[in-house]
C-alpha positions as CSV (number, residue, x, y, z in Angstrom):
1,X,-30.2,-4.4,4.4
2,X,-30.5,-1.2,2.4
3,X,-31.2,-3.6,-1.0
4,X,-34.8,-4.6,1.1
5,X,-35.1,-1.0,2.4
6,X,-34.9,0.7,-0.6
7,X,-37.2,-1.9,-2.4
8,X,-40.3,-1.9,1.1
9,X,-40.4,1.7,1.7
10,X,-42.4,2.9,-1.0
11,X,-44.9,0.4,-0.8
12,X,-48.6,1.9,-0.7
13,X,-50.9,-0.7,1.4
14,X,-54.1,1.1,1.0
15,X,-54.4,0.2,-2.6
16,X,-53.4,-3.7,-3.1
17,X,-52.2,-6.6,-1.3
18,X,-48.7,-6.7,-1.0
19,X,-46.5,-9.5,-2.6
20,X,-43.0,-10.0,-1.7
21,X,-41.3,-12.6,-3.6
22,X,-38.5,-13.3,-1.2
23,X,-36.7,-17.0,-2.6
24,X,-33.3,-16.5,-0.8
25,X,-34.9,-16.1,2.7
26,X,-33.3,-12.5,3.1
27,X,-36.1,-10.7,4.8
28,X,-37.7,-12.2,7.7
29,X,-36.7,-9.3,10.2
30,X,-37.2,-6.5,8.0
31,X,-40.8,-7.5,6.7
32,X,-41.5,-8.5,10.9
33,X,-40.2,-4.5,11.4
34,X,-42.2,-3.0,8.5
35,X,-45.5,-4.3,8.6
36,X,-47.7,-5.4,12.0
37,X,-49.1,-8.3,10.2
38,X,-48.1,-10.5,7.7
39,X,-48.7,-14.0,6.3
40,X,-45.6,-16.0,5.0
41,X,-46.3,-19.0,2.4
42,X,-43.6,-21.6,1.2
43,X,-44.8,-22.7,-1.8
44,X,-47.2,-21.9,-4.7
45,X,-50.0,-23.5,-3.6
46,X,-49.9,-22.2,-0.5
47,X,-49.8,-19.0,-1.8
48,X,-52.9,-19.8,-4.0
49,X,-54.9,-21.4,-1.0
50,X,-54.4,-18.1,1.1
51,X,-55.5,-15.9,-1.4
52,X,-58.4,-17.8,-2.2
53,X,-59.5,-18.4,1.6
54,X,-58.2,-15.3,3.6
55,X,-56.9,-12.5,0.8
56,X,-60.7,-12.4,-0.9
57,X,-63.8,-10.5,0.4
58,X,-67.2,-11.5,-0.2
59,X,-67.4,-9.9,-3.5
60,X,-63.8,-11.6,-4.4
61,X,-62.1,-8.2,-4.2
62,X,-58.7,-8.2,-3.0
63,X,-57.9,-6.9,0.8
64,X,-54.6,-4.7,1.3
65,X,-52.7,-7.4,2.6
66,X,-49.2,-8.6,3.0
67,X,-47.8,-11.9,2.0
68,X,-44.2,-12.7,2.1
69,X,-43.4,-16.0,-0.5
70,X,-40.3,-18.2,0.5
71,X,-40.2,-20.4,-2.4
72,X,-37.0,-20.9,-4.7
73,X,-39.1,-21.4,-7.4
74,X,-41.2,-18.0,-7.3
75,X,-38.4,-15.9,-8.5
76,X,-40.7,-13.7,-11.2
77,X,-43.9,-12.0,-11.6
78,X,-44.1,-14.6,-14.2
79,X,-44.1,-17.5,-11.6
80,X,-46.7,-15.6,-9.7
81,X,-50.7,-16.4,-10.6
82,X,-51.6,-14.6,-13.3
83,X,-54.9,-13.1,-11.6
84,X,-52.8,-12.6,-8.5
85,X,-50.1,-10.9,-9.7
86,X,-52.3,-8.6,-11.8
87,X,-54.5,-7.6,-8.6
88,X,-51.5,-7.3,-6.4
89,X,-48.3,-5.1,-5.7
90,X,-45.3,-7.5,-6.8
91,X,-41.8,-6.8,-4.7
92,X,-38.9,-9.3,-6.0
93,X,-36.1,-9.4,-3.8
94,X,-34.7,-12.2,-5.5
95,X,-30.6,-11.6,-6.4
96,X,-28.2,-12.8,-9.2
97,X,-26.3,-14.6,-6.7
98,X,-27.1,-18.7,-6.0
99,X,-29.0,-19.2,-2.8
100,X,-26.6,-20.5,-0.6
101,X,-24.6,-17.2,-1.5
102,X,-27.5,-15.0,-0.6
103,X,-28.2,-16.5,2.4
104,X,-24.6,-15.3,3.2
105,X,-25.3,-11.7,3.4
106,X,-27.7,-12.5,6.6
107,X,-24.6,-13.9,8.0
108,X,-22.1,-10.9,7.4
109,X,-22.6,-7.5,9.5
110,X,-25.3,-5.3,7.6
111,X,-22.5,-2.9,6.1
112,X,-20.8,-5.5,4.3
113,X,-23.3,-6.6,3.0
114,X,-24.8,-3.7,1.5
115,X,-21.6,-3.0,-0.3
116,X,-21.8,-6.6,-2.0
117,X,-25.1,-6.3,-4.0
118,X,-22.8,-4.7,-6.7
119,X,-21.3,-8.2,-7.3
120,X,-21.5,-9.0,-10.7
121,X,-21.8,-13.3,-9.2
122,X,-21.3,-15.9,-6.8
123,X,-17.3,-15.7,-7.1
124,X,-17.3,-12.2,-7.6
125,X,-19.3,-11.8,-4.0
126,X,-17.1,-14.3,-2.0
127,X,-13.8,-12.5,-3.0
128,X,-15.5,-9.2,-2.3
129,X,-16.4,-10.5,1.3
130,X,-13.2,-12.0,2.0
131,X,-11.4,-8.5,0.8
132,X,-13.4,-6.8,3.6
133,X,-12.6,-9.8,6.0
134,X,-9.0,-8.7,5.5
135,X,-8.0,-11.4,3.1
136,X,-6.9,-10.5,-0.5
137,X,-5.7,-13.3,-2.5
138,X,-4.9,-13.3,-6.1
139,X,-4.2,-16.1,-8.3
140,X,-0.8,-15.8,-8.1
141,X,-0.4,-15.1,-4.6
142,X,2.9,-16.9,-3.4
143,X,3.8,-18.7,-0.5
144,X,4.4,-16.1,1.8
145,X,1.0,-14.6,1.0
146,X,-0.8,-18.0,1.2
147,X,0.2,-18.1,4.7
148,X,-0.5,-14.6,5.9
149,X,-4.3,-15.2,4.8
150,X,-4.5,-18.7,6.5
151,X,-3.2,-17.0,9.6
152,X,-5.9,-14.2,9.4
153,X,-8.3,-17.6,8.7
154,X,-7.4,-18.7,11.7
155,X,-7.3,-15.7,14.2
156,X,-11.0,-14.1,12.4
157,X,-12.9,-17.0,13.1
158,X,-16.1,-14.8,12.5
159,X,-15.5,-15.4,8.5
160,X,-18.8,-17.0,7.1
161,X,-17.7,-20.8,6.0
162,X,-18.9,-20.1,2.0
163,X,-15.8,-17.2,2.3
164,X,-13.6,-19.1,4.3
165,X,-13.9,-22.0,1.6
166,X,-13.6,-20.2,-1.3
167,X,-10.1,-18.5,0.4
168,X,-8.5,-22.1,1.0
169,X,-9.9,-23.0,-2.7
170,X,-7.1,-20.4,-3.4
171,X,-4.4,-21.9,-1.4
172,X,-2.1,-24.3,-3.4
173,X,1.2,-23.9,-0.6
174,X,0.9,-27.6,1.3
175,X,2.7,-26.4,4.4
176,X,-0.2,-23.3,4.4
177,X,-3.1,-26.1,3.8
178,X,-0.9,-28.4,7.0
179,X,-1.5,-25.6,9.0
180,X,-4.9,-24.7,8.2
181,X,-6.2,-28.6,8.9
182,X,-4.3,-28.6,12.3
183,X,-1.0,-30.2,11.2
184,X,2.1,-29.7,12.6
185,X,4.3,-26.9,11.6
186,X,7.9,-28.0,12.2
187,X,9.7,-26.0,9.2
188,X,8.2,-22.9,10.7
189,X,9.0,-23.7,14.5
190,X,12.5,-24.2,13.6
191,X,13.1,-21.1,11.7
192,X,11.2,-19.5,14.8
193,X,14.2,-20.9,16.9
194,X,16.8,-19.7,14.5
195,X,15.3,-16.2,14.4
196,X,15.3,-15.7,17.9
197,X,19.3,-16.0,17.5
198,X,20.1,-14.7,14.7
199,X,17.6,-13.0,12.5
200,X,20.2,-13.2,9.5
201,X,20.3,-17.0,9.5
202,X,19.4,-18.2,6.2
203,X,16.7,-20.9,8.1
204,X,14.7,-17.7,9.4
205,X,13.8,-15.9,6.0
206,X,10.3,-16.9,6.5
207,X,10.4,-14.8,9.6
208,X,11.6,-11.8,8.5
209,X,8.9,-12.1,5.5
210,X,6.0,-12.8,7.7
211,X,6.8,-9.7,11.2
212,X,4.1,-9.7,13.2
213,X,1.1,-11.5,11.8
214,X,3.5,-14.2,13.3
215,X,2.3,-13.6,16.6
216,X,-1.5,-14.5,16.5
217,X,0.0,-18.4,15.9
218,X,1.8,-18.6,19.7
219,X,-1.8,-17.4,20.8
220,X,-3.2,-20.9,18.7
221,X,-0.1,-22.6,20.3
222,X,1.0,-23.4,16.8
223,X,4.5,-22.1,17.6
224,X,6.2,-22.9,20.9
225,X,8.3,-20.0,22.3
226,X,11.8,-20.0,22.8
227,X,14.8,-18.4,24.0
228,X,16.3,-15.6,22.9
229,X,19.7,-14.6,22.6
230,X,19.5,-11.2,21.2
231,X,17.2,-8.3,21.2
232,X,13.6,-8.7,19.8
233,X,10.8,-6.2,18.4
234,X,8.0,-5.6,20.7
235,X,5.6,-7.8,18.8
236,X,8.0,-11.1,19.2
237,X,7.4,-10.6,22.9
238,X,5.1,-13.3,22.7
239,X,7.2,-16.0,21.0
240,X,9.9,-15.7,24.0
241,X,9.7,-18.2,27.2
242,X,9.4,-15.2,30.1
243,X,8.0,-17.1,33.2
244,X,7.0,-20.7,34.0
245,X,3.3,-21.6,32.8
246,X,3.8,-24.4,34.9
247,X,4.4,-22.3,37.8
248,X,1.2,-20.3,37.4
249,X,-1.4,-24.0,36.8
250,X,-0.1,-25.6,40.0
251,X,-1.3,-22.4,42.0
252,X,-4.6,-22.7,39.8
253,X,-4.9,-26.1,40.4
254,X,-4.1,-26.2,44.1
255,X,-7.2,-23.7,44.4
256,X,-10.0,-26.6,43.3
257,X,-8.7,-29.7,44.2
258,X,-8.9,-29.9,47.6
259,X,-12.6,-30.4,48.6
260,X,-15.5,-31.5,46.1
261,X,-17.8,-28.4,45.5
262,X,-21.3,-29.7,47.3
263,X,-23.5,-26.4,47.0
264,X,-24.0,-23.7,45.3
265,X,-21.7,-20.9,46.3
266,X,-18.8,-23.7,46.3
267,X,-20.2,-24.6,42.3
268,X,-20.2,-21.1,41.8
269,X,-16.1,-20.9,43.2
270,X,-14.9,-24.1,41.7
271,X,-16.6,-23.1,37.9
272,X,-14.9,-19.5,38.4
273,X,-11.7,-20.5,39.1
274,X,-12.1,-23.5,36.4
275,X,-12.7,-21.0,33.6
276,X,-9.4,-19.5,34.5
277,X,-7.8,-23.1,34.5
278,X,-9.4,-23.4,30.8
279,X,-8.1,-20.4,29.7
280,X,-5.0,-20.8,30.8
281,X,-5.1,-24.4,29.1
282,X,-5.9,-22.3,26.0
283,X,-3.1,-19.7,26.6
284,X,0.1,-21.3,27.7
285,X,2.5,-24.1,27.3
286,X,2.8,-26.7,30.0
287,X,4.1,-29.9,30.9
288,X,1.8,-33.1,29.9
289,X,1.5,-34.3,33.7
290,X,0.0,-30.9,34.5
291,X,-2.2,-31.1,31.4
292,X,-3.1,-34.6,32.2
293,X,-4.4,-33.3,36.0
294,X,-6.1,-30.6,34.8
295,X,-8.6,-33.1,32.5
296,X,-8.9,-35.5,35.0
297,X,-9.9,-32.6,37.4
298,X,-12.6,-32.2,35.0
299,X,-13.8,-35.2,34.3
300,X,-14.5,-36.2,37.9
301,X,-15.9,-32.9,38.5
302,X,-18.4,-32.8,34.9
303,X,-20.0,-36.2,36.7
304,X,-20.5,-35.0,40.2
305,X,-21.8,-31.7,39.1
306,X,-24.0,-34.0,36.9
307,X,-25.4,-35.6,39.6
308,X,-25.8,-32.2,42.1
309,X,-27.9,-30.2,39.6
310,X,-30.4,-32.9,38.6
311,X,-30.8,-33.1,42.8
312,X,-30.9,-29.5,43.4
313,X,-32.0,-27.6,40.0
314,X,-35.6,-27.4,40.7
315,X,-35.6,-25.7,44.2
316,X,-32.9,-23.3,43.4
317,X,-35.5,-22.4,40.7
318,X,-37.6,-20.9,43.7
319,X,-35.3,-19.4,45.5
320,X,-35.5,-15.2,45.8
321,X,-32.3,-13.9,47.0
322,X,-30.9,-10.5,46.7
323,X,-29.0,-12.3,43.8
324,X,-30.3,-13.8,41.1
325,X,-29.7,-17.7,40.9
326,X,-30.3,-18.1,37.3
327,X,-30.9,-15.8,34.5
328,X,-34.5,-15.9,34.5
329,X,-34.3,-13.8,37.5
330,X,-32.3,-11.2,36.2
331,X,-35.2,-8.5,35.0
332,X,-36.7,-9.0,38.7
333,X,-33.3,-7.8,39.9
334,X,-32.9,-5.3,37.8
335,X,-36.6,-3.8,38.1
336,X,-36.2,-4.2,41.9
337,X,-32.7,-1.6,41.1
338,X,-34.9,0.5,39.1
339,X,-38.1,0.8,41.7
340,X,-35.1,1.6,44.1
341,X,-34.3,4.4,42.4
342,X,-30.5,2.9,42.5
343,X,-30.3,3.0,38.8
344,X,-32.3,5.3,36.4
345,X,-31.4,3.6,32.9
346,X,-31.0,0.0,32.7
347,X,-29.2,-1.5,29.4
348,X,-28.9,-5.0,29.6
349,X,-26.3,-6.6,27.3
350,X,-26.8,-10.3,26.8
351,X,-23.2,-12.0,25.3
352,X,-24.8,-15.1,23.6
353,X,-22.8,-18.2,24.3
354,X,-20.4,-16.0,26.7
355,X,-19.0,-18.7,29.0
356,X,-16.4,-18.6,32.4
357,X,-13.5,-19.2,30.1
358,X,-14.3,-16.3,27.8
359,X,-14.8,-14.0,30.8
360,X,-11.7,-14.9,32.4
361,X,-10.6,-13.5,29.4
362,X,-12.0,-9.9,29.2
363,X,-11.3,-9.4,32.4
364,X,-7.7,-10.0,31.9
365,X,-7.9,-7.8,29.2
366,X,-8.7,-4.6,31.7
367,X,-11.2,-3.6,28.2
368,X,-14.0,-2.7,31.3
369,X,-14.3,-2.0,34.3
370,X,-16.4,-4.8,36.3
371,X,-17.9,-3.1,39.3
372,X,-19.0,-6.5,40.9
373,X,-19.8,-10.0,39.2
374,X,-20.7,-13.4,40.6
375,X,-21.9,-16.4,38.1
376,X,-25.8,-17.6,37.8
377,X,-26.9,-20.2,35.9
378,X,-28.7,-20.8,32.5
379,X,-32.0,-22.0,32.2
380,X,-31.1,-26.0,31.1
381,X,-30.9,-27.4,28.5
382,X,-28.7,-24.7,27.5
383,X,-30.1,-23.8,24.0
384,X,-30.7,-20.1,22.9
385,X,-33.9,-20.4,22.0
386,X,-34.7,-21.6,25.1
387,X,-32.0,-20.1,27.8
388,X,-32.0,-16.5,26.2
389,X,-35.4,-16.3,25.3
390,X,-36.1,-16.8,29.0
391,X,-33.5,-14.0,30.1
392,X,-35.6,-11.6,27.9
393,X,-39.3,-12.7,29.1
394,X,-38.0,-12.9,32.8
395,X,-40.0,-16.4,32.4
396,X,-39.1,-19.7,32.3
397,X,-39.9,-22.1,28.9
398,X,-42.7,-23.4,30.2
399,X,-44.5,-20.1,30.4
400,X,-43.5,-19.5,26.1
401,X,-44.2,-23.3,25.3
402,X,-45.0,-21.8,21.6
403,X,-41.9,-20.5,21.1
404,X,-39.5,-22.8,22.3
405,X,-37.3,-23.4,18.9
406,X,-37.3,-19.5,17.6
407,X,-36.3,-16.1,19.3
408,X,-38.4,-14.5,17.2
409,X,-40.8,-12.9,20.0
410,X,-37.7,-11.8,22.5
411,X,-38.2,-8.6,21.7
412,X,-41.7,-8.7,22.5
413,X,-41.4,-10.7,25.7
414,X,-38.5,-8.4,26.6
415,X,-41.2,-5.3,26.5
416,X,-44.4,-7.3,27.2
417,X,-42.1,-7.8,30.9
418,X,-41.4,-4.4,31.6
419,X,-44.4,-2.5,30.5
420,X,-46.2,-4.8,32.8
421,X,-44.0,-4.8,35.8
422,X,-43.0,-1.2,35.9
423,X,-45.8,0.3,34.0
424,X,-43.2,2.2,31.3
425,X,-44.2,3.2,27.8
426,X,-43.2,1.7,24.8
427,X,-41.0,4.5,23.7
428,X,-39.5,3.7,27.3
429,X,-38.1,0.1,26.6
430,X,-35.8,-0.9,23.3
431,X,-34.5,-4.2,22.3
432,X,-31.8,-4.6,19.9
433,X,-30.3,-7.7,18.3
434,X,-26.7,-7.0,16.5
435,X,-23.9,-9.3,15.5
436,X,-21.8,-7.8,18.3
437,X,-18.5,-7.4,16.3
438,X,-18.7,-3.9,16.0
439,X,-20.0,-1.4,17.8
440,X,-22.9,0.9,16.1
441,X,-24.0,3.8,17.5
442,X,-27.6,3.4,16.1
443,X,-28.0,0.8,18.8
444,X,-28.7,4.5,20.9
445,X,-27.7,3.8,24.6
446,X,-28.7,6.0,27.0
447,X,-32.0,6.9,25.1
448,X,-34.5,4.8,26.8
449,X,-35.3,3.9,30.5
450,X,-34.4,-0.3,29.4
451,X,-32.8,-1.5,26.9
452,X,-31.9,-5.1,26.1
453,X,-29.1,-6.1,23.4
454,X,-28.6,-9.7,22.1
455,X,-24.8,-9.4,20.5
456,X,-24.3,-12.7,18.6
457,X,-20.4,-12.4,18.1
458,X,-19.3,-15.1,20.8
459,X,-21.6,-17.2,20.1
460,X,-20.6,-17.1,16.4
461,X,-16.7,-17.4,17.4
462,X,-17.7,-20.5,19.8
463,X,-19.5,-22.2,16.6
464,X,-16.8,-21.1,14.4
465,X,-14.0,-22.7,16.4
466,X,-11.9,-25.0,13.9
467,X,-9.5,-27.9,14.4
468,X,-7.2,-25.8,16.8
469,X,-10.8,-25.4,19.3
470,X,-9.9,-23.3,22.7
471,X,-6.9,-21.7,21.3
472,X,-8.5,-20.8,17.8
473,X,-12.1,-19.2,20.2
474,X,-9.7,-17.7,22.8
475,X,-7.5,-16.2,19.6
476,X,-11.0,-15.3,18.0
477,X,-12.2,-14.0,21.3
478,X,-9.1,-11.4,21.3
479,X,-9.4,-9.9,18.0
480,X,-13.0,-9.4,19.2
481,X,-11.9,-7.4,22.3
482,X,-9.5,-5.6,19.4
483,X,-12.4,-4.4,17.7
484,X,-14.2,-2.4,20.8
485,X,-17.2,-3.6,21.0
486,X,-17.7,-4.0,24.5
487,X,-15.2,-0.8,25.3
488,X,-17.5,1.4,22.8
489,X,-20.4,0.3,24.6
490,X,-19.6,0.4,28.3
491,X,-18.2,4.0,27.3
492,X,-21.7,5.0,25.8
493,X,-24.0,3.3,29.0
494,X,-21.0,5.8,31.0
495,X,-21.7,8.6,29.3
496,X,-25.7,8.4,28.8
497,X,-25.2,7.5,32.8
498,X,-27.2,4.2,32.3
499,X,-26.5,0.7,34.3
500,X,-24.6,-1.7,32.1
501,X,-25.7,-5.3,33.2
502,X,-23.6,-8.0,30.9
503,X,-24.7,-11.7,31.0
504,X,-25.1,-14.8,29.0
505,X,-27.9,-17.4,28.1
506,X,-24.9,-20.1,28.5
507,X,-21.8,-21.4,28.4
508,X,-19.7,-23.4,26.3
509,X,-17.4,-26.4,26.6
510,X,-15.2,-28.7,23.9
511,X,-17.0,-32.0,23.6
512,X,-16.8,-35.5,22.2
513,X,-18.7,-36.8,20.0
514,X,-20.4,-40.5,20.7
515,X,-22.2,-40.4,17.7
516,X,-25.1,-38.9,15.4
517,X,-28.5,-38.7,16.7
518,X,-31.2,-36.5,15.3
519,X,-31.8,-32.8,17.5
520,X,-35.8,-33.6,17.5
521,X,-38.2,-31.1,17.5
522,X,-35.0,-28.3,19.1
523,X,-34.4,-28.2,14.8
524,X,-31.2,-26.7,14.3
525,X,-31.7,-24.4,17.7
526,X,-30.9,-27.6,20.0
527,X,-27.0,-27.6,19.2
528,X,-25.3,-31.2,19.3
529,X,-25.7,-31.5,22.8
530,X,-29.6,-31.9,23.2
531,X,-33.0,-33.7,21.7
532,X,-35.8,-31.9,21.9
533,X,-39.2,-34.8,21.8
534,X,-42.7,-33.7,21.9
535,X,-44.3,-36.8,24.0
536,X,-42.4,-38.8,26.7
537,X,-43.1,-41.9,24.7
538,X,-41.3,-40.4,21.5
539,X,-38.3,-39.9,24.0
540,X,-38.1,-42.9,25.3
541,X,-38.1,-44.2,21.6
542,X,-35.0,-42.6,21.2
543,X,-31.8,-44.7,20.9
544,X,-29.3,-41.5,22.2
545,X,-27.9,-42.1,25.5
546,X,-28.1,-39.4,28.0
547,X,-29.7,-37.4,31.0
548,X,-33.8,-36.8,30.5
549,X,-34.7,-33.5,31.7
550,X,-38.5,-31.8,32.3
551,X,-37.1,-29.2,35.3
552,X,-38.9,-25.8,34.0
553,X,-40.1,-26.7,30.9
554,X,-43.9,-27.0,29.3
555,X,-45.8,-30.5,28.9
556,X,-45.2,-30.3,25.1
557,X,-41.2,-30.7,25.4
558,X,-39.2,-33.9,26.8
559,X,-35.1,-33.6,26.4
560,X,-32.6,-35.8,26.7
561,X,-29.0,-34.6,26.9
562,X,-25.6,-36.4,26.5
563,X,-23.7,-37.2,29.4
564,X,-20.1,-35.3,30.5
565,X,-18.8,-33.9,27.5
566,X,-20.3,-36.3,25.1
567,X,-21.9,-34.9,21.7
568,X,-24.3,-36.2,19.7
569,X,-21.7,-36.3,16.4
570,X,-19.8,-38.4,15.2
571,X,-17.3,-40.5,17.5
572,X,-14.1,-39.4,17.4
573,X,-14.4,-35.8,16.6
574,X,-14.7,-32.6,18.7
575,X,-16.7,-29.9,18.6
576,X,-16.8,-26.6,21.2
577,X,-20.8,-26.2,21.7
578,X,-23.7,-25.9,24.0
579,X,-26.7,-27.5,24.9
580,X,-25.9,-30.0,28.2
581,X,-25.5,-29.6,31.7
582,X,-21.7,-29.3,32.6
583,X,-20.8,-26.5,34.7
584,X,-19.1,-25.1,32.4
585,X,-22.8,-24.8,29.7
586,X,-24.6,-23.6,33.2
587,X,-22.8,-21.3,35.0
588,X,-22.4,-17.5,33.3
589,X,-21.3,-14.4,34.1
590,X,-23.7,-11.7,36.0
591,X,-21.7,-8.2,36.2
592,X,-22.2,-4.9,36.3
593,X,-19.9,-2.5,34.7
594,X,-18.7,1.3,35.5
């Protein structure tokens, strides 16, 4: 952010340690960017204890060092040491705004944010943010305008949760508020109905207020669509029954169920074709018996699957084909391209959280052009610390054991790999880590021989998923496509004449919560659908039911996962996440695009 920028680049560190008083949080990555070395302490007597032990020489003169302090209650010089914050260089990046509202501006792509330091508060900041999020609501805002923001709540499900919340604060409307919690919406669908006849009917004035934002709620499968009787605007195209959904599962269905997938090129088929099924689950209204097949399709499958990988994980982990197998395997692949001489620039774009279902989508969406693609599998349990961190070190977990909860050192691993295999200079190899809503050109494709991007903008839509789940990420998922991300940088890789390679650390699936159980030492990296343990015995302690798994990873982490589509939540509600073993978590895209 330019706010830490402006405030690190005119630091002198040949004079006197360096002391940035960081309470919020905000910094991490741009104090790891600025300086090679750096010590971070939490509280003020940590702070004290390192200056005393490691900041001091022999004659107690202060080295040029840098510390960063994390502590919500170092906000001031004044809360600083005295002798320590005459002897050192003080930076205070502390804001006006409350910490929970600062830590929202790591959240929020970096040219928002910049634009919010001007806030004069907390409230101030969140309206702000929700104005460049495309919602404006005044105090006074009426019905009609109560629903057109919880629609654009719906379909931009990359809104931060502090803005989201302080937008429904606003919203007084009940039938908006139904809507928003997942109720139904059967004033609305009938003056849909009437519209479609007779767009004068007193019953369908809502309509004519509301045009085209009504269009994103037949993609949440909010409205139903009916039959016309007259002639309709382009953008109601949507809303019209036009071909039998029905129709198109049965031929979707009739493609799986025949026999069960027993290796891996018929796991491979069967979790292709069912991220089509899933989507189309997501997309289109059917009849409950076709419904009801489709789920108990997948439930017999997410057990047999189950039972095939534990059998079969570990030797395909061996394996060497001309393909990779899983996405460790992926830089060996593409340095064997590059040795070659088949491709000259390699930019590898990782899609975090990018499952089958999501691609089925963008490749409806004819956004790129996929060249050739066939599915590999995450590195299990399919956490992104763990699945994408191996991706970048072209290693499994067990060979980063002191990493395992952070993707901190990705970018190191990521260049660490291929200055070692190929021998290329630093200036050679780039990693980049963006949200991955919107393309920026400073990301510079085409300038260096590899370059691997982590875009976080899936993954954010697949945690952001509300009560309406596959139809409110498949929704989210289209307004991403809207905003050219991918287009702008398949277009770039064209032009620079570089290989673009997409893939994913995992998959995601909607899940069922069987109750609350502690992550372990995962932390908040583990999502709901693993436990991370330190010891076998400390496992076995645990009361979670589930699958244990060792398979790749180092002495000093035991998991256990839940079983099917369980998730350690609470019962009865559902969550879209990551973490297990279903087909649908495991297998990923592997394409590469003209």
């Amino acid at each position: 952010m330019k706010f830490i920028d402006d405030k690190l680049e005119s630091v002198d560190l040949h004079l006197k340690p360096l002391l940035i008083l960081d309470p919020h949080n905000l910094s991490s990555a741009q104090v790891a960017a600025s300086f090679a070395e750096y010590e971070e302490v939490t509280d003020w007597f940590g702070l004290r204890r390192y200056w005393e032990w490691e900041c001091l020489d022999g004659e107690r003169h202060p080295r040029p060092v840098v510390i960063r302090v994390v502590d919500s209650s170092v906000r001031t010089q004044n809360d600083v040491p005295w002798d320590i914050a005459r002897q050192a260089t003080v930076v205070n990046l502390t804001t006006h705004f409350s910490d929970d509202i600062a830590l929202l501006l790591l959240e929020i792509p970096e040219r928002i944010a910049d634009g919010l330091f001007s806030s004069k508060n907390d409230t101030e900041l969140l309206r702000n943010a929700a104005r460049h999020y495309g919602v404006d609501l005044r105090h006074d805002a009426t019905a009609i305008e109560q629903l057109k923001a919880a629609i654009t709540l719906l379909i931009r499900i990359d809104i931060p949760e502090p803005v989201r919340h302080s937008v429904i604060a606003g919203i007084k409307d009940p039938a908006t508020l139904g809507l928003i919690h997942g109720d139904p919406v059967t004033e609305l669908q009938d003056a849909w109905d009437a519209w479609l006849v007779d767009s004068d009917d007193p019953a369908a004035k809502i309509i004519n207020d509301l045009g085209p934002s009504l269009s994103s709620l037949f993609s949440l499968q909010v409205l139903r669509p009916g039959t016309a009787s007259r002639d309709l605007p382009s953008w109601a195209s949507i809303g019209v029954t036009s071909r039998s959904d029905d129709d198109e599962m049965e031929v979707l269905l009739k493609s799986v169920c025949d026999d069960d997938p027993d290796d891996l090129n018929s796991w491979i088929r069967f979790a292709s074709e069912w991220g089509k099924i899933r989507h189309q689950l997501a997309t289109a209204t059917m009849s409950d018996g076709l419904i009801h097949t489709a789920q108990e399709l997948h439930q017999s499958r997410l057990g047999l699957f189950e039972n095939w990988i534990q059998e079969n994980y570990g030797p395909l982990l061996t394996t060497s084909p001309a393909w990779p197998v899983t996405v460790h395997k992926v830089n060996d692949f593409l340095r064997s391209r590059m040795t070659r001489g088949e491709a000259e620039r390699i930019v590898l774009l990782v899609l975090d959280g990018l499952g089958l279902s999501q691609w089925a989508q963008i490749e409806q969406s004819g956004e790129i052009e996929i060249l050739e693609a066939t599915p590999i599998m995450a590195v299990i349990p399919t956490v992104t610390s763990i699945s994408r961190q191996a991706i970048f070190a072209g290693r499994l977990p067990r060979e980063f054991s002191d990493t395992l909860g952070s993707n901190v050192k990705e970018g190191e691993r990521w260049r660490t790999y291929w200055r070692d295999s190929v021998g290329l200079a630093n200036h050679e190899i780039e990693y980049s880590h963006t949200d991955g809503f919107h393309y920026e050109r400073s990301l510079g494709i085409g300038n260096y021989k590899v370059q691997g991007i982590a875009a976080l903008a899936i993954d954010k839509l697949v945690h952001s998923a509300g009560p309406y789940l596959d139809r409110q990420l498949t929704a989210g998922v289209e307004y991403w496509l809207r905003e050219g991300f991918l287009k702008s940088l398949a277009e770039e890789a064209r032009t620079a004449r570089a290989e673009l390679w997409i893939t994913s650390d995992h998959g995601n699936m909607v899940c069922n919560g069987i109750g609350a159980f502690p992550p372990g030492v995962l932390g908040a990296t583990a999502s709901v659908r693993a436990q991370g343990f330190e010891s076998e015995t400390a496992r076995s302690a645990s009361s979670a039911p589930g699958i244990d798994w060792n398979t790749g990873l180092p002495d000093n982490l035991h998991v256990r996962m839940a079983e099917r589509d369980g998730a350690f939540i609470q019962s009865g509600q559902k969550r879209i996440t990551h973490g297990g073993i279903s087909f649908e978590e495991v297998f990923v895209p592997f394409a590469r695009i003209a």
